[in-house]
N, C-alpha and C positions, 0 to 999 in steps of 0.2 A: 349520840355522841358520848363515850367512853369519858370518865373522870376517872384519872390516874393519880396515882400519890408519886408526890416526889420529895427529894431530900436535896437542900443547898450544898453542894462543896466549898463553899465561903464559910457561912455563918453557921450549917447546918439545921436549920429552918426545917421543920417537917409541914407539907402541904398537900394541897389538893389543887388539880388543872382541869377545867374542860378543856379539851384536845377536840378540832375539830375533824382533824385526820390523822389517823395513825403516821403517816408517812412524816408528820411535825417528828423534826428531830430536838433534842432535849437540849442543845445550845441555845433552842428559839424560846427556851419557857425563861420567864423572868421570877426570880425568886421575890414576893413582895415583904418581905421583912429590909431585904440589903440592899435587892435591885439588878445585885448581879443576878448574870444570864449563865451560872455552874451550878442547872440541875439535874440532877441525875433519878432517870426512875427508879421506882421501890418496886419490888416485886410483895402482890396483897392477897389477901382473900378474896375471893368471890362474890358479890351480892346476891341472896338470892330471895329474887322479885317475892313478893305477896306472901312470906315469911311472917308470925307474928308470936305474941308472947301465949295468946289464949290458942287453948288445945279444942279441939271438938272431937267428941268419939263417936257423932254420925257418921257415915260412909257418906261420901259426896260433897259432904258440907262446904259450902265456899268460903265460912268466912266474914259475909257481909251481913249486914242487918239494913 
């Protein structure tokens, strides 16, 4: 299940949504600062999975300890 940023047309609130279907259209999302239902999605960056801050210069290395 996708977490999309969104931004109020009311108050302008910037948030986050679990969405459980893409097909939710953006009148159904409730802004929880106002309440009103004027959010509009953000277009974001990308997550990407198993990313981190420590480097390894083994070949293979997963990562995990």
């Amino acid at each position: 299940m996708p977490v999309y940023d969104y931004e109020c047309e009311n108050c302008g609130k910037l948030f986050e949504e679990l969405v459980i279907s893409y097909s939710v259209p953006d009148s159904e999302i409730k802004c929880p600062e106002c309440g009103e239902y004027k959010a509009k999605k953000k277009i974001s960056a990308p997550s990407i999975a198993g990313s981190s801050s420590s480097h390894s210069s083994s070949c293979g290395a997963s990562g995990f300890t």
